[in-house]
Backbone as CSV, one residue per row, in Angstrom:
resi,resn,N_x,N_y,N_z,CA_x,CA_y,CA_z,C_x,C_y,C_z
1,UNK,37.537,-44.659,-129.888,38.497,-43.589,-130.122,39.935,-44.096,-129.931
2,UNK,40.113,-45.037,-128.883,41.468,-45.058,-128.228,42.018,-46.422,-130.261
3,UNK,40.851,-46.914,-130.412,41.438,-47.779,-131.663,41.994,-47.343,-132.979
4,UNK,41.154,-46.169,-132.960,41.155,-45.122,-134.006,42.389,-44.646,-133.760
5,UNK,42.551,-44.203,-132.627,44.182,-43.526,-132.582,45.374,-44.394,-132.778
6,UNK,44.794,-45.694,-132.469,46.327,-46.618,-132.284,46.352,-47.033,-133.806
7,UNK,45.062,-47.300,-134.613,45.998,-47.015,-136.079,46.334,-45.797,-137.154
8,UNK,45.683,-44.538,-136.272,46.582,-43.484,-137.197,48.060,-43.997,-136.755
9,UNK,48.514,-43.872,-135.249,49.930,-44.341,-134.829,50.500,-45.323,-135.682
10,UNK,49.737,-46.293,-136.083,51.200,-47.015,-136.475,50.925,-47.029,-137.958
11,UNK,50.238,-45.950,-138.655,50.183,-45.969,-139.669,51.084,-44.546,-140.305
12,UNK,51.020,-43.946,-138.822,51.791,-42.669,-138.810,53.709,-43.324,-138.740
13,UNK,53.708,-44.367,-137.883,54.821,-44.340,-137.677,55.217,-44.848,-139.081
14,UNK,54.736,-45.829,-139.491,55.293,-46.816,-140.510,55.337,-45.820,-141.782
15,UNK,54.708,-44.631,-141.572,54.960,-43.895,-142.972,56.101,-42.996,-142.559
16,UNK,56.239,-42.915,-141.570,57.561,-42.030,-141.207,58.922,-42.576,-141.743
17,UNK,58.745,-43.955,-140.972,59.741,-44.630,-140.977,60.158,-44.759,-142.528
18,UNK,59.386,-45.449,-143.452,59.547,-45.425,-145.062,59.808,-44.144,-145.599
19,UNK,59.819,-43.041,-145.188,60.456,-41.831,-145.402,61.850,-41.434,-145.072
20,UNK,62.213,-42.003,-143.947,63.748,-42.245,-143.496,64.217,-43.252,-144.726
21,UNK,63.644,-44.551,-145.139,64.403,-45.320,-145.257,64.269,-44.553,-146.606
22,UNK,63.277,-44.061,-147.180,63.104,-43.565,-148.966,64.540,-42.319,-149.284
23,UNK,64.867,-42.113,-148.267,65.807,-40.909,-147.812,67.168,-41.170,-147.968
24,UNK,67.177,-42.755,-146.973,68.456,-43.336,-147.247,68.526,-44.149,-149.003
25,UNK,67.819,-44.238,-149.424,67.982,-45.086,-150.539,67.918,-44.246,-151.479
26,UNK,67.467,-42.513,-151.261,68.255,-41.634,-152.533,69.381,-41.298,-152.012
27,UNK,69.627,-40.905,-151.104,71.243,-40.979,-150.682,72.424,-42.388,-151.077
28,UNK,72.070,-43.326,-151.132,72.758,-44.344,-151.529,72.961,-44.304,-153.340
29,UNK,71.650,-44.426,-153.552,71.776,-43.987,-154.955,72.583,-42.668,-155.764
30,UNK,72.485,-41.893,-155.163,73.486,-40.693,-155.769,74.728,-40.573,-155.264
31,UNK,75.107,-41.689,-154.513,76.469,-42.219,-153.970,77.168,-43.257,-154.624
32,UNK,76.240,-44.182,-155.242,76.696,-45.065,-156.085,76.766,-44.629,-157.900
33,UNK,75.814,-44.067,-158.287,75.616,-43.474,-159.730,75.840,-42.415,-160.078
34,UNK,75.655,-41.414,-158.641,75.810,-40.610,-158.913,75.008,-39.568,-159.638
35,UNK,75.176,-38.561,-161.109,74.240,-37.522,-162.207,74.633,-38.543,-163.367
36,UNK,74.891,-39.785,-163.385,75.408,-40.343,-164.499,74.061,-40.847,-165.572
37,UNK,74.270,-40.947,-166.635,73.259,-41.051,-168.003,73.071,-42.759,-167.107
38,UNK,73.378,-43.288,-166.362,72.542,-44.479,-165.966,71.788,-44.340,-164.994
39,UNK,72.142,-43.526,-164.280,70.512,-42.618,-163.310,69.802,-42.077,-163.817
40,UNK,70.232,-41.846,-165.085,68.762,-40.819,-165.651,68.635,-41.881,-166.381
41,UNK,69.051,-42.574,-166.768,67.999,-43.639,-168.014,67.240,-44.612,-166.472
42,UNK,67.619,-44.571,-165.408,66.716,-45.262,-164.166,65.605,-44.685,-164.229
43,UNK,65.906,-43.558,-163.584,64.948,-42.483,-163.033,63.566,-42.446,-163.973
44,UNK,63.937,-42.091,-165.637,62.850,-42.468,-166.859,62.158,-43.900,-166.997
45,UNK,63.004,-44.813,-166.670,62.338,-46.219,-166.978,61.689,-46.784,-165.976
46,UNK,61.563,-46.350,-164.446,60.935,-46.545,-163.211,59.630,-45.707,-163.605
47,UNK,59.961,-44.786,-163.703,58.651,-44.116,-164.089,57.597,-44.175,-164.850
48,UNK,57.850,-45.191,-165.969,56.650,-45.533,-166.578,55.933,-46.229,-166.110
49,UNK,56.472,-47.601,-165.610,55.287,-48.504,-164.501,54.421,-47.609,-163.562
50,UNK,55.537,-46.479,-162.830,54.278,-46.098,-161.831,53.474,-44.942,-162.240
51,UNK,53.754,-44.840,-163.233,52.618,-44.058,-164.111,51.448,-44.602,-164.646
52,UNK,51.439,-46.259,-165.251,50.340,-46.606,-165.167,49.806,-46.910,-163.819
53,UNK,50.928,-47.163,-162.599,50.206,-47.564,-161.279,48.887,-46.699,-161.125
54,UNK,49.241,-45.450,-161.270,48.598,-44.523,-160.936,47.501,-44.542,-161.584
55,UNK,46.811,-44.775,-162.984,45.944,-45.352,-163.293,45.096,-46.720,-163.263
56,UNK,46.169,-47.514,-162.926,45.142,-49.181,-163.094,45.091,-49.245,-161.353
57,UNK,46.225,-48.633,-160.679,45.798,-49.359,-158.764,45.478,-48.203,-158.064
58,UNK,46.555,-47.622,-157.661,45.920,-46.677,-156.735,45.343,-45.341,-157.205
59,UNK,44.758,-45.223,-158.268,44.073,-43.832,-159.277,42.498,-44.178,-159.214
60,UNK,42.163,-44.733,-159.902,41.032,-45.041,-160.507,40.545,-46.521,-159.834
61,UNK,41.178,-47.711,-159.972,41.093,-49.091,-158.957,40.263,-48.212,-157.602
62,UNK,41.191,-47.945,-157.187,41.133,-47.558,-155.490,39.425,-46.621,-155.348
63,UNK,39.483,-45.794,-155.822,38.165,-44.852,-155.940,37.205,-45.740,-156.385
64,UNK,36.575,-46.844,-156.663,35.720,-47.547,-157.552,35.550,-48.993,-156.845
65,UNK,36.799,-49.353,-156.106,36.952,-50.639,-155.377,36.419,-50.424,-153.920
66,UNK,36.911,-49.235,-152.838,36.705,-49.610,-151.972,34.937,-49.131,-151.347
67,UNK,34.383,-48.424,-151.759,32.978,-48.318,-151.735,32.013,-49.208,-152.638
68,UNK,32.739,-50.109,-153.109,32.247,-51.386,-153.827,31.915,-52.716,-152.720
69,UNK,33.318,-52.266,-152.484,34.084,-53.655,-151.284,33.140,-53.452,-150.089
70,UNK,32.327,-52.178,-149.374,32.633,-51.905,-148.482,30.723,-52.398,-148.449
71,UNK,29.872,-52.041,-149.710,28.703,-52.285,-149.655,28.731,-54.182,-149.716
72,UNK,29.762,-54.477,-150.186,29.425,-56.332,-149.772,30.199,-56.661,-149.243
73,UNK,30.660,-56.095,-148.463,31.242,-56.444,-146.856,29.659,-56.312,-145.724
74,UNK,29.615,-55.505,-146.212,27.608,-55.170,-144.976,26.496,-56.117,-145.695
75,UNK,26.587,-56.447,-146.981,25.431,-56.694,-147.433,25.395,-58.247,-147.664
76,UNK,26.678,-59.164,-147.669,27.217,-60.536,-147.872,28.079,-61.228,-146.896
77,UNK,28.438,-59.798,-146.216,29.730,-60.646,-145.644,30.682,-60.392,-146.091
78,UNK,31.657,-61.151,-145.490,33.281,-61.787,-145.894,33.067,-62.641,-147.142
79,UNK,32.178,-63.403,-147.082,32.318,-64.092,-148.728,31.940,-63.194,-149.295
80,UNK,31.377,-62.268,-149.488,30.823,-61.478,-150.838,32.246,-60.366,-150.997
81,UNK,32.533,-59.947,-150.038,34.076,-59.427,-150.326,35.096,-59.978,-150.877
82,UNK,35.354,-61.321,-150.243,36.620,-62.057,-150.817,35.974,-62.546,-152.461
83,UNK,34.790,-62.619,-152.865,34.629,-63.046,-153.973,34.583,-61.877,-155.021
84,UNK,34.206,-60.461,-154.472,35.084,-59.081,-155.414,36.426,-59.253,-155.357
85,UNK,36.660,-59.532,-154.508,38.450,-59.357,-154.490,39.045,-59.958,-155.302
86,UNK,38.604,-61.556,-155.857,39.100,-62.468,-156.785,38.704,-62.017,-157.531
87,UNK,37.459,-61.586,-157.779,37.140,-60.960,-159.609,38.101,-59.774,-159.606
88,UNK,38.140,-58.813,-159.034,38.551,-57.413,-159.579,40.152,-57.667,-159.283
89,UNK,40.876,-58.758,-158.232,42.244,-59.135,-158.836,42.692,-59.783,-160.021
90,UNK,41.231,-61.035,-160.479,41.899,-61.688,-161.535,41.680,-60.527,-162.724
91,UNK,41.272,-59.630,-162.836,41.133,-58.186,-163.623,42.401,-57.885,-163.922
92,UNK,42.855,-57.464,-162.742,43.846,-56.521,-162.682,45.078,-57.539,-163.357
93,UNK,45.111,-58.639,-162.373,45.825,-59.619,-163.244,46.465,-59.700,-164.910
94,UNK,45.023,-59.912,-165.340,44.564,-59.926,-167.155,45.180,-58.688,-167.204
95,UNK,45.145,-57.419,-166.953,45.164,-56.511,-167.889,46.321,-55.829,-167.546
96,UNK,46.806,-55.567,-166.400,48.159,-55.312,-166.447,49.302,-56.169,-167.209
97,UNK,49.133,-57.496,-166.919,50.086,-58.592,-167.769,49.937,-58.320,-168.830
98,UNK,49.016,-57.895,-169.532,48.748,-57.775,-170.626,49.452,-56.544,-171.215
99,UNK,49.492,-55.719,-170.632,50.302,-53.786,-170.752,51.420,-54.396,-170.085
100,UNK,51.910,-55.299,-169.596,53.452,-55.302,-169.319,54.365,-56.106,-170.761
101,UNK,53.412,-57.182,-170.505,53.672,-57.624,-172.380,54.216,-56.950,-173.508
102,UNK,53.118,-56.071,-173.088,53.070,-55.050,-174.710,54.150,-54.111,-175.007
103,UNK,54.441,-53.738,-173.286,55.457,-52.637,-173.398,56.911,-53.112,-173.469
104,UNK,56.912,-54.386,-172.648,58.317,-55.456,-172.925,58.833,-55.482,-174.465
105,UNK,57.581,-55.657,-175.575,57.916,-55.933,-176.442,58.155,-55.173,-177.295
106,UNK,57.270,-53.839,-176.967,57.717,-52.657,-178.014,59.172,-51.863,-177.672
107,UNK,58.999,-51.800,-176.304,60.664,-51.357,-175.241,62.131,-51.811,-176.183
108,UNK,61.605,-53.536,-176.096,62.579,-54.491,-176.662,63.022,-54.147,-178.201
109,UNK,62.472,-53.754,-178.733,62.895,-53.295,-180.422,62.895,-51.758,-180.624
110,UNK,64.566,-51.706,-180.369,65.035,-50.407,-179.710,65.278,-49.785,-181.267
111,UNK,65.023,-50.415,-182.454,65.210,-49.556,-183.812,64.387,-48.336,-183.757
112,UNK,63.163,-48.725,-183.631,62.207,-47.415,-183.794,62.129,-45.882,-182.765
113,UNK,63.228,-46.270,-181.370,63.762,-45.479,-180.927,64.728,-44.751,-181.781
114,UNK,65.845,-45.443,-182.106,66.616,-45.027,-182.772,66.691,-44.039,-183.918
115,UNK,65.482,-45.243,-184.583,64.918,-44.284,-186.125,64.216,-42.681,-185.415
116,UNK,63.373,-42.822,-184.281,62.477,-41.683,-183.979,63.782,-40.385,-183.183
117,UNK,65.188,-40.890,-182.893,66.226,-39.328,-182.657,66.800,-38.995,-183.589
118,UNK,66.750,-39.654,-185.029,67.844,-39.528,-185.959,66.805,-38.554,-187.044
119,UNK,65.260,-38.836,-186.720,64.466,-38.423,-187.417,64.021,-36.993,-186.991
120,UNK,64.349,-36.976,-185.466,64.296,-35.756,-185.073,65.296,-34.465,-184.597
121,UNK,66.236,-35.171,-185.164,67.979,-34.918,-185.271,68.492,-34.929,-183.886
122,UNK,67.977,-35.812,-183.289,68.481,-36.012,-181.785,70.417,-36.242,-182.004
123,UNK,70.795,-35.612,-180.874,72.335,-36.018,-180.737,72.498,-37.847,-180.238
124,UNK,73.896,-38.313,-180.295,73.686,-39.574,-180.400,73.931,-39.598,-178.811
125,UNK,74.858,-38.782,-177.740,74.334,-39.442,-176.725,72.750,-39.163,-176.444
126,UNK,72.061,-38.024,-176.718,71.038,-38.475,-176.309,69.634,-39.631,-176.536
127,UNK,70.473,-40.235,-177.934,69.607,-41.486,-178.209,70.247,-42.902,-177.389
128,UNK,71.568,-42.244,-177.143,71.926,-43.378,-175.903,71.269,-43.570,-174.843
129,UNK,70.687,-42.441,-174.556,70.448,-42.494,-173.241,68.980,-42.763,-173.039
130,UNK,67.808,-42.818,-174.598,66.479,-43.223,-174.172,66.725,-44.296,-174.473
131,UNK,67.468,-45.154,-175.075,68.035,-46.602,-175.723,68.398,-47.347,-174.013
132,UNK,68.990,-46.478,-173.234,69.431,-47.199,-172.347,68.283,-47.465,-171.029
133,UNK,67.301,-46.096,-171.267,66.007,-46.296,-170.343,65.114,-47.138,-171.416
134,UNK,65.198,-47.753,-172.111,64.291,-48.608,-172.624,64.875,-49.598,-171.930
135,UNK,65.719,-50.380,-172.119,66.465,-51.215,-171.722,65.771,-51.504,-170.097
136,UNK,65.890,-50.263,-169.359,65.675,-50.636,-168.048,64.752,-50.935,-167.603
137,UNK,63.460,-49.997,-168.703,62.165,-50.360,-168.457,61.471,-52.000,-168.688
138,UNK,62.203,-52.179,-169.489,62.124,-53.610,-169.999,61.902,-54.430,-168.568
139,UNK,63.270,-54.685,-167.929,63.359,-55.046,-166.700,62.455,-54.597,-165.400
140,UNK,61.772,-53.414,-165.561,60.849,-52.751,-164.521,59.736,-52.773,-164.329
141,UNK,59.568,-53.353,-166.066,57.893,-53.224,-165.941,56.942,-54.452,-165.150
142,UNK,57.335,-55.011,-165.080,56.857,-56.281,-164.298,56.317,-55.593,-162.816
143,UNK,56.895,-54.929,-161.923,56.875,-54.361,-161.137,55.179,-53.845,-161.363
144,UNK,54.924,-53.429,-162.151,53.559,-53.158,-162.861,52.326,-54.070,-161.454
145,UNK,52.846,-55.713,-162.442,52.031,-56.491,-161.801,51.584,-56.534,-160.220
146,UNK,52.947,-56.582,-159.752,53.326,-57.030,-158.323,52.110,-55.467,-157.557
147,UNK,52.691,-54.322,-157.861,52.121,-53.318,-157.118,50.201,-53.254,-157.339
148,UNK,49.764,-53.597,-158.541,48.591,-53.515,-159.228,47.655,-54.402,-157.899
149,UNK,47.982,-55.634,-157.622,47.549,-56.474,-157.082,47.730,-56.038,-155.669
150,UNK,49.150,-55.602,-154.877,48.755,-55.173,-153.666,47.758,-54.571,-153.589
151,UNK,47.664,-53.453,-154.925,46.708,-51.909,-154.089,45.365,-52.414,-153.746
152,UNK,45.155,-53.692,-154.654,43.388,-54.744,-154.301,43.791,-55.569,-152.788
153,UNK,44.781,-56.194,-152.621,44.992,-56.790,-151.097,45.322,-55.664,-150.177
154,UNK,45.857,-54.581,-150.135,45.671,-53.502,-149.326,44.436,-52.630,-148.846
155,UNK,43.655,-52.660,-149.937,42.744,-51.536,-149.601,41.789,-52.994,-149.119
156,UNK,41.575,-53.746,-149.469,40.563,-54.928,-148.366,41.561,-54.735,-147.355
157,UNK,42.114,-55.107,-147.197,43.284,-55.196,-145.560,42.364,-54.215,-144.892
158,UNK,42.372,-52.698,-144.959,41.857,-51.407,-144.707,40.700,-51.380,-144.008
159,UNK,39.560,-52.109,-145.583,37.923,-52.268,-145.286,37.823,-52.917,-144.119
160,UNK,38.985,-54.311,-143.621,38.730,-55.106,-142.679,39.407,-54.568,-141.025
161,UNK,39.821,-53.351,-141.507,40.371,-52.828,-139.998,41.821,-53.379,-139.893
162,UNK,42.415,-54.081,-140.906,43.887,-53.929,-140.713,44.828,-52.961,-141.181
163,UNK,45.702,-52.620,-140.703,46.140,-51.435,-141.325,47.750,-51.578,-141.305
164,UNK,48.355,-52.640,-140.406,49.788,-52.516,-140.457,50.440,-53.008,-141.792
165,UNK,49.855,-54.113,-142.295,50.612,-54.631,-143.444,50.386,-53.450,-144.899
166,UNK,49.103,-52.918,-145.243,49.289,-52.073,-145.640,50.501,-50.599,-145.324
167,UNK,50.222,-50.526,-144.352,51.412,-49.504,-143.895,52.979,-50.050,-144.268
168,UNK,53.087,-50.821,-144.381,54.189,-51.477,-144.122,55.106,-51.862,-145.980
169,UNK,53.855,-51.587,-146.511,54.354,-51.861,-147.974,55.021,-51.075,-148.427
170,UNK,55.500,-49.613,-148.669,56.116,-48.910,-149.071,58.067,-49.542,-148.306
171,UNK,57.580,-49.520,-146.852,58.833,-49.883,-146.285,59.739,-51.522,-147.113
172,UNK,59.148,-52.473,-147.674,59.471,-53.487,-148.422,59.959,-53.149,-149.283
173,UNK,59.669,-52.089,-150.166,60.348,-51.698,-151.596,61.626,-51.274,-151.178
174,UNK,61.534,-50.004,-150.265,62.864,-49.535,-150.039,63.895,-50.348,-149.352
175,UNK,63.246,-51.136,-148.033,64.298,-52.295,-147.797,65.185,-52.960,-148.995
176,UNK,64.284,-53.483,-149.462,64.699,-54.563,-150.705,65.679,-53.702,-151.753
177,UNK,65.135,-52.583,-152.164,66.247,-51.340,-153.007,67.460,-51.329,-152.415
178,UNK,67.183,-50.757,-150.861,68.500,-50.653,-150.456,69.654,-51.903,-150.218
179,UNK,68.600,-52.958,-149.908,69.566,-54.037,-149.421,70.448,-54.725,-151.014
180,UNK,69.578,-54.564,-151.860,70.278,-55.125,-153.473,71.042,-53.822,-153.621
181,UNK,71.100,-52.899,-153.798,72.103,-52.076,-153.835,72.609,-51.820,-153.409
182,UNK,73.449,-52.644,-151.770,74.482,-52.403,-150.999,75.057,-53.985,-151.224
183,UNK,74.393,-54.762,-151.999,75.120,-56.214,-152.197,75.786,-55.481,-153.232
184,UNK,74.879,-55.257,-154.533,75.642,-54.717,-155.349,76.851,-54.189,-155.429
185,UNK,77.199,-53.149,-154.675,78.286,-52.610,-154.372,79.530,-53.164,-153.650
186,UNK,78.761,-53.731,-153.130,79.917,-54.924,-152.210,80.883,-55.837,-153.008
187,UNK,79.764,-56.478,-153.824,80.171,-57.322,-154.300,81.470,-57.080,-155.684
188,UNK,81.078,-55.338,-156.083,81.728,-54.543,-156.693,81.346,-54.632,-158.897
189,UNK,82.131,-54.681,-159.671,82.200,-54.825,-160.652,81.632,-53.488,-161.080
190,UNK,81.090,-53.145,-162.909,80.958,-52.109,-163.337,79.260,-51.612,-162.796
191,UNK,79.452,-50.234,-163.382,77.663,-49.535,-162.789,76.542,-50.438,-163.231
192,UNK,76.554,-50.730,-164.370,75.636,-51.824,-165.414,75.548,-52.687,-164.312
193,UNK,76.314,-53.517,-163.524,76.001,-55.094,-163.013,75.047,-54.036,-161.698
194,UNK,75.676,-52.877,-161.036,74.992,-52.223,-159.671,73.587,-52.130,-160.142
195,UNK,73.294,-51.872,-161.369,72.072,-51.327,-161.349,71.142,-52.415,-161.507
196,UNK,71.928,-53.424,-162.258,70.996,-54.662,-162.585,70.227,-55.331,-160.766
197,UNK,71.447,-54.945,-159.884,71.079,-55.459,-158.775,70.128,-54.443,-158.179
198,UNK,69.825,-53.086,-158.595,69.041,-52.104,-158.087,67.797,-52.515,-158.617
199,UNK,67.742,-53.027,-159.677,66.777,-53.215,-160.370,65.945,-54.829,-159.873
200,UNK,66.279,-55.519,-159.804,66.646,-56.615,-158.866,65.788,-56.483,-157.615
201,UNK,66.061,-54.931,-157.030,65.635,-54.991,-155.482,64.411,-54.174,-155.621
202,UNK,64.351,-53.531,-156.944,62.591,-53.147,-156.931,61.675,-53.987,-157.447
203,UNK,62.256,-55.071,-157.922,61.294,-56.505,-158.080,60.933,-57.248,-157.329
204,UNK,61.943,-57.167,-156.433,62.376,-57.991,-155.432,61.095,-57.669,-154.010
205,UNK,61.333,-55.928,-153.945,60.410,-54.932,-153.064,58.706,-55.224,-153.815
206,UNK,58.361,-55.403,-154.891,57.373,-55.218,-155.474,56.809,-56.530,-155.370
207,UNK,57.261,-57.194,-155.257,56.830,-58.907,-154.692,56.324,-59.277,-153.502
208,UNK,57.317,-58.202,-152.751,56.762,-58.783,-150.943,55.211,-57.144,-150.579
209,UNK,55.647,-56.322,-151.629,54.289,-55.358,-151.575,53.209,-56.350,-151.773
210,UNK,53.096,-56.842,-152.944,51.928,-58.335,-153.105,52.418,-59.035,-152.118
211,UNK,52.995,-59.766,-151.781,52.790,-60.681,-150.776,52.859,-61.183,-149.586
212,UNK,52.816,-60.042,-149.190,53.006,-60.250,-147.360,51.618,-59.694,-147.032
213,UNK,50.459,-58.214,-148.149,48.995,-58.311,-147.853,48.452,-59.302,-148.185
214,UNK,48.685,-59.842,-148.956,48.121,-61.468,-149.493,47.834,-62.442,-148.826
215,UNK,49.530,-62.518,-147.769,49.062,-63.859,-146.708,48.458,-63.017,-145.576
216,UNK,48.331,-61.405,-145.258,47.558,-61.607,-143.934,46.403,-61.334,-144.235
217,UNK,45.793,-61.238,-145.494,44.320,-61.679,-146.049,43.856,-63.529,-145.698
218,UNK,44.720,-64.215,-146.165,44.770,-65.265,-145.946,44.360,-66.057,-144.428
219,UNK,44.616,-64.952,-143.482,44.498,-65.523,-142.299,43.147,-64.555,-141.962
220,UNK,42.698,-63.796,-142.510,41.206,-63.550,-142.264,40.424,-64.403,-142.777
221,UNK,40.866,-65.887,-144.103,39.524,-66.606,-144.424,39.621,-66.337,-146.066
222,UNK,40.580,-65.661,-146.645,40.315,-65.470,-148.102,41.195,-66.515,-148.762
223,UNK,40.683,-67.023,-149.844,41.624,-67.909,-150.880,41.665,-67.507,-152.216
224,UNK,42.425,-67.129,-152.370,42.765,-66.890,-154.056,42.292,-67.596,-155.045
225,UNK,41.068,-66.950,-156.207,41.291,-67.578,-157.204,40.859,-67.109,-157.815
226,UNK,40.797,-67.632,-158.895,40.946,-66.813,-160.376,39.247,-66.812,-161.199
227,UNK,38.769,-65.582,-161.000,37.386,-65.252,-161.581,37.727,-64.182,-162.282
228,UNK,37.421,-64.400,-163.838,37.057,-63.481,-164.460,35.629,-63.128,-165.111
229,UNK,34.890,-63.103,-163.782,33.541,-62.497,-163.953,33.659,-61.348,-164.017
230,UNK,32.416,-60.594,-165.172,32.105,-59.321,-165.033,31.796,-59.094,-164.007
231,UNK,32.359,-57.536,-163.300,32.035,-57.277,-162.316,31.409,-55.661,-162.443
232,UNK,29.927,-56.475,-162.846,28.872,-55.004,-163.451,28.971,-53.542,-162.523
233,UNK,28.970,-53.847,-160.967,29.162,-52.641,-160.423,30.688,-51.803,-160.572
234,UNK,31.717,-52.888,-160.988,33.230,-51.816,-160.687,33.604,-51.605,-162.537
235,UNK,33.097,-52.539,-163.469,34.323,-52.102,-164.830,33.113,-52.344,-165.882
236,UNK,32.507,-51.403,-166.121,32.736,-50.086,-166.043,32.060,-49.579,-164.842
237,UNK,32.597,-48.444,-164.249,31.340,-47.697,-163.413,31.801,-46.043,-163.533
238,UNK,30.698,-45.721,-163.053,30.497,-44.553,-162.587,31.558,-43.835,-161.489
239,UNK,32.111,-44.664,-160.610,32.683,-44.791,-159.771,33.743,-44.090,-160.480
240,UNK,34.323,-45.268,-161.138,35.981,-45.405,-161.824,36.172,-44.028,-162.830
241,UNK,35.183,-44.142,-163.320,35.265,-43.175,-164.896,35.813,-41.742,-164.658
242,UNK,35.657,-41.258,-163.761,36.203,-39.540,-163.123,37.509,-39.605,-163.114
243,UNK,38.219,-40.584,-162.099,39.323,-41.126,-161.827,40.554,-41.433,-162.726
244,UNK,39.790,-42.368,-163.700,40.157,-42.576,-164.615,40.842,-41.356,-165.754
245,UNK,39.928,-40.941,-165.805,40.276,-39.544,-166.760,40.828,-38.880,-166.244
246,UNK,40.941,-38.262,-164.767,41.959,-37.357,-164.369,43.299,-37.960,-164.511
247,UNK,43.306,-39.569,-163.835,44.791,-39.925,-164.486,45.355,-40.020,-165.955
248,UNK,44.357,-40.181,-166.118,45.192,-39.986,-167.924,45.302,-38.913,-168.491
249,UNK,44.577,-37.863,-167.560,45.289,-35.975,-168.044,46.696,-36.283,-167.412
250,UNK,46.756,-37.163,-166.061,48.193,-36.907,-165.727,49.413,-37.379,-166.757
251,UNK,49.137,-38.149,-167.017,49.214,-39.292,-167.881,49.956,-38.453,-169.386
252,UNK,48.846,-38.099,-170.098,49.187,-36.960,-171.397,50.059,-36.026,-170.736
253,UNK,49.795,-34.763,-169.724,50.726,-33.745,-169.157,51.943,-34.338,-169.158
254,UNK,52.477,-35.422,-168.465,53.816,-36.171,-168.368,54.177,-36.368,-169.653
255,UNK,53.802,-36.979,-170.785,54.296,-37.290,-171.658,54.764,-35.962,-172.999
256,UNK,53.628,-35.403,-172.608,53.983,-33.711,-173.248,54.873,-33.353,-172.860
257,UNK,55.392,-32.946,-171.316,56.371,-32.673,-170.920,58.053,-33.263,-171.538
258,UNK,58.014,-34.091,-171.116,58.886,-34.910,-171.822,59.538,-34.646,-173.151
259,UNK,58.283,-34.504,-174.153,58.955,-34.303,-175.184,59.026,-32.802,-175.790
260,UNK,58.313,-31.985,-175.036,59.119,-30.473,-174.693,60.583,-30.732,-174.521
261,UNK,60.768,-31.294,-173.560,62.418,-31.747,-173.145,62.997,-32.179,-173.911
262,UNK,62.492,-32.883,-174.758,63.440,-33.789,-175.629,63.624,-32.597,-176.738
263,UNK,62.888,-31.708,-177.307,62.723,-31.239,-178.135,64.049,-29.803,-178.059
264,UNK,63.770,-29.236,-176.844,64.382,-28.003,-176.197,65.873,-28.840,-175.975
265,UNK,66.393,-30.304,-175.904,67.310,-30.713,-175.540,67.560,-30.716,-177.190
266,UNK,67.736,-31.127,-178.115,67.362,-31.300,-179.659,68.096,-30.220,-179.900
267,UNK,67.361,-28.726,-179.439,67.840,-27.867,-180.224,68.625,-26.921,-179.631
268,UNK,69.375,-27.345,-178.665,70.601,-26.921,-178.263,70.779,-26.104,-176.753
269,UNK,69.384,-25.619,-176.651,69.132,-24.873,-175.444,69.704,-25.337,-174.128
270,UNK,69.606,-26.884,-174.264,70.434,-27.573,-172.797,71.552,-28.432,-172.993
271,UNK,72.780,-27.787,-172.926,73.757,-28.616,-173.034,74.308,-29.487,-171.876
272,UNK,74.104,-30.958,-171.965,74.269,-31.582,-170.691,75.877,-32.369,-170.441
């Protein structure tokens, strides 16, 4: 009992604490940008990565992985765990890189944006302004990778009774946000260079999310490597498939939404 309590505690604290700091880093942000069309082209282009997060790591991954993990942790061991972990990371690996690719490249050829507000008689700032969240997403999506792969070194962290470095990952992003966006500012010049450095510090945050569970996996006995074996019990399963589909209702709802908005913005109802 007394173990049980000492990691709700510091799993309690460390989520507290990343709530202060998530607190200070929208306060900084609407201090530096402000309601400006470069916070809202942020705000849109952050959001697509963790919209697939929500499907490839902690949605569907997570529900399917850790009662996977947890029957060959009892039934193999530590090797039969660390050897899911390499298959269902080098997975995640393949297929997120693969959707970060795709979206880099379609993001990147900003005509068919263009063509798709002029076609829908969008006003021109507001084709500025999905022109300019393409742009950002471009730069964000990578972030994709970095988080995809913690949520597989976190939730083993978990199975194995560790719990601080998991706890501790949310607090890395916002460090890293806040600390590139107070260089930023320091250092001064136009909003464009601030944001590049905002942007900067959620790559920056999304790196040490992968890699600070990574190395204290490392010191339980695991080594990284790269299997892309089928892994008949997790892709496909039974497990995943529920999961799966509820995120991608979330998934459609968001994107419907959206272009309600775009549409109701179109035709005059919201003048911004």
């Amino acid at each position: 009992m007394s173990k049980s309590l000492k990691n709700i505690s510091v799993v309690a604290s460390a989520t507290m604490f990343s709530r202060v700091l998530g607190l200070m880093r929208e306060m900084l942000t609407a201090g530096v940008f402000g309601t400006s069309a470069l916070a809202s082209a942020y705000a849109t282009a952050f959001q697509l990565p963790n919209l697939f997060r929500r499907l490839l790591a902690e949605g569907g991954m997570t529900a399917a992985f850790v009662p996977t993990l947890n029957d060959e942790l009892e039934q193999r061991q530590r090797g039969g765990a660390f050897t899911l972990l390499n298959q269902v990371s080098s997975w995640l690996l393949v297929v997120s890189g693969a959707l970060v690719l795709f979206a880099m490249v379609i993001l990147s050829q900003q005509g068919w944006i263009n063509g798709l507000g002029h076609l829908f008689g969008a006003r021109d700032d507001t084709i500025g302004r999905w022109l300019l969240a393409a742009k950002l997403a471009v730069v964000l999506f990578p972030y994709l990778v970095f988080v995809c792969l913690a949520a597989s070194f976190s939730a083993t962290l978990q199975t194995l009774n560790r719990f601080l470095e998991p706890a501790l990952s949310p607090i890395w992003l916002n460090v890293s946000m806040i600390g590139l966006l107070l260089t930023g500012a320091f250092l001064g010049g136009s909003d464009a260079v601030k944001m590049n450095w905002f942007c900067g510090g959620v790559l920056l945050g999304g790196f040490l999310q992968m890699a600070v569970p990574g190395w204290a996996l490392t010191t339980e006995g695991w080594r990284p490597r790269f299997d892309l074996k089928r892994v008949n019990r997790f892709v496909p399963s039974r497990l995943m498939g529920p999961t799966v589909l509820g995120s991608a209702v979330y998934l459609i709802n968001m994107t419907v939404s959206r272009f309600v908005g775009f549409v109701v913005e179109r035709c005059g109802c919201i003048r911004s």
